[in-house]
C-alpha positions as CSV (number, residue, x, y, z in Angstrom):
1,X,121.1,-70.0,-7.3
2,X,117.4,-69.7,-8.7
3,X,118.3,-70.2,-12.3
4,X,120.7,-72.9,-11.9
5,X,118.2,-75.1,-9.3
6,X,115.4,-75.1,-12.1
7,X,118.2,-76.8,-13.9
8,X,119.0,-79.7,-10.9
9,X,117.0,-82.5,-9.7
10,X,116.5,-82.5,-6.2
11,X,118.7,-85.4,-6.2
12,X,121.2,-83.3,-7.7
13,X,120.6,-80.2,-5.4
14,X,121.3,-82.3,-2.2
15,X,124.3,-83.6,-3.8
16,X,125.6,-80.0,-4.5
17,X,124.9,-78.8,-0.9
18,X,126.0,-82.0,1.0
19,X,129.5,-81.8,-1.8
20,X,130.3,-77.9,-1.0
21,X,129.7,-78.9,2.5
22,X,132.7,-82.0,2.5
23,X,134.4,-81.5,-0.6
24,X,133.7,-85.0,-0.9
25,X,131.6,-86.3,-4.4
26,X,132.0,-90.0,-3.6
27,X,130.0,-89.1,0.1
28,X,127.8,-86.6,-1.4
29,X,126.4,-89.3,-3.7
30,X,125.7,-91.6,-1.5
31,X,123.4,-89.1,0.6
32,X,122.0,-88.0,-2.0
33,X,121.1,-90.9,-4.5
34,X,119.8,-93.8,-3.5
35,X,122.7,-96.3,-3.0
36,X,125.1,-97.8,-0.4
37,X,127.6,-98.5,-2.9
38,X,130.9,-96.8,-2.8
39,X,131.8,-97.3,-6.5
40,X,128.5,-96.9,-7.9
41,X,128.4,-93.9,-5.9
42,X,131.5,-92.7,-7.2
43,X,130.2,-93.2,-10.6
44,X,127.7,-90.8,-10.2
45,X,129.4,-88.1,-8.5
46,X,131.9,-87.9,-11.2
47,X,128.8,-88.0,-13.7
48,X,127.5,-84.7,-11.8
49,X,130.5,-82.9,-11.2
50,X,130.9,-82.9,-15.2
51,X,127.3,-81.4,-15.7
52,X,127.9,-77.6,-16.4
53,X,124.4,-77.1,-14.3
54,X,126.1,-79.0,-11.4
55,X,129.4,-76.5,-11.9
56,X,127.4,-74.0,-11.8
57,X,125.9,-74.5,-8.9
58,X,128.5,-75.6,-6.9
59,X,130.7,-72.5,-7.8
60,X,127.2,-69.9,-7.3
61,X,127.4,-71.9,-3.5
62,X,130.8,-71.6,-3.3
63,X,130.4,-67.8,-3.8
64,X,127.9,-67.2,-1.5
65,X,129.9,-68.4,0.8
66,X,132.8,-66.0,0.2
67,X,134.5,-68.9,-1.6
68,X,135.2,-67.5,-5.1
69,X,138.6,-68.1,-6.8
70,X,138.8,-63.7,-6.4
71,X,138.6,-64.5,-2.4
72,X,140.9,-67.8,-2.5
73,X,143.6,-65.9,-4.6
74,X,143.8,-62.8,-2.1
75,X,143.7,-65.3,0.4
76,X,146.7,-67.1,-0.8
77,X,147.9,-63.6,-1.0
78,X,147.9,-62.5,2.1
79,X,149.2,-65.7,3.3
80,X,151.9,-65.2,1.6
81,X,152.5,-62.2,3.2
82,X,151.5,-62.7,6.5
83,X,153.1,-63.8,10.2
84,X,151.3,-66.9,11.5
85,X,150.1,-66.9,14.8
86,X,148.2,-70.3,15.8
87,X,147.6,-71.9,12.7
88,X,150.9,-73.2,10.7
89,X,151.2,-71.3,7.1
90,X,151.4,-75.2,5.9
91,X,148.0,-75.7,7.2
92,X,146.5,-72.2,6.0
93,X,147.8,-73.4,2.3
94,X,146.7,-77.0,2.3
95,X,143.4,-75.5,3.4
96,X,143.4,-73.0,0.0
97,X,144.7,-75.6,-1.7
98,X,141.6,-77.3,-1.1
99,X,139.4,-75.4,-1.5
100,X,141.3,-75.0,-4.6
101,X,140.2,-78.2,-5.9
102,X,137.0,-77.5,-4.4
103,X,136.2,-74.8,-7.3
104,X,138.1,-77.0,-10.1
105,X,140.9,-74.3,-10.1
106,X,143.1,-76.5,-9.2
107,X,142.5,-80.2,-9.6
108,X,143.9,-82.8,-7.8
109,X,143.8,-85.3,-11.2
110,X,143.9,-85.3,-14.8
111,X,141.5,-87.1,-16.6
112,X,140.2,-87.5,-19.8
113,X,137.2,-89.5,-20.9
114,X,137.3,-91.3,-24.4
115,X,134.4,-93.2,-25.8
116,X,134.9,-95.1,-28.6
117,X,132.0,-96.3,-31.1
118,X,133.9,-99.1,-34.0
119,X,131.0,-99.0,-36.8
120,X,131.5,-100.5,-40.2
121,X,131.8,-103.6,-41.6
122,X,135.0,-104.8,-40.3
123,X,134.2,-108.1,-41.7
124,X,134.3,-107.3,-45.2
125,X,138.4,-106.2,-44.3
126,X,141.5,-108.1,-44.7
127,X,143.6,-108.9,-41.5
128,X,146.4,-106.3,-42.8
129,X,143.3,-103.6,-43.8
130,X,141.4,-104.1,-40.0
131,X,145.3,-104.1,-38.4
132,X,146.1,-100.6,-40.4
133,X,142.5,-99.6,-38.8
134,X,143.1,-100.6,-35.5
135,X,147.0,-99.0,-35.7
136,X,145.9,-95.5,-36.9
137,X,142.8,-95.8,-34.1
138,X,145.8,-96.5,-31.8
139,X,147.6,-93.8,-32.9
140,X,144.3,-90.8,-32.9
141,X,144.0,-92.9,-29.2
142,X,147.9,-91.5,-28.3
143,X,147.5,-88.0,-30.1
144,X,143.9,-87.5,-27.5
145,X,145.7,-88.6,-24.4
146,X,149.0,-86.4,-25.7
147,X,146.7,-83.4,-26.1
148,X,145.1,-84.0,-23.0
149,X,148.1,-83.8,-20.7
């Protein structure tokens, strides 16, 4: 991890450690940043965990703890395969699915983020002309969220 933590805060660093720890972005953040708010917390977890540094990181961690998606598959493999002894399979493939998520192979949502900047002079427009703007906006809207699914 020596290239990717000259790319982390040490905010961000804590967050990565205490998140491959729990699984958990929501706790992680509110460790690691300095708030007791749930939802603002949540906020910034999500904001990290779309950082391609913060990937990185969490998936080098995840790896040097035998927990790459190469280990997780033969894993699952064996599993598969496999008589149970103590542990029920259910609870062996809940755990991989997990961990799963864990590494973004397999996530437990879809989501898609859309920002939308409306520049231009919508005053100078008609009600039909700023109605045909807002109906083909609707309809680039419902084409993104089509694509996205």
């Amino acid at each position: 991890m020596k290239d990717v933590k000259k790319k982390l805060t040490i905010k961000q660093t804590k967050f990565v450690k205490h998140y491959v720890k729990t699984g958990n972005g929501t706790e992680s953040a509110l460790i690691a940043y300095d708030t007791s708010n749930p939802e603002v917390a949540n906020s910034i977890a999500v904001e990290n965990l779309q950082k391609p540094s913060v990937q990185e990181a969490v998936a080098e961690s995840l790896k040097s703890a035998g927990l790459d998606l190469t280990i997780l598959a033969n894993e699952a493999k064996g599993l598969a395969m496999a008589t149970v002894d103590k542990v029920s399979a259910d609870t062996k493939l809940r755990t991989i699915v997990e961990l799963w998520k864990l590494t973004g192979a397999y996530p437990d949502r879809k989501t898609a983020h859309l920002n939308l900047n409306i520049k231009g002079n919508i005053k100078d427009l008609t009600y039909q002309e700023a109605k045909r703007e807002l109906q083909a906006m609707t309809s680039d809207v419902d084409t993104f969220m089509g694509d996205a699914e």
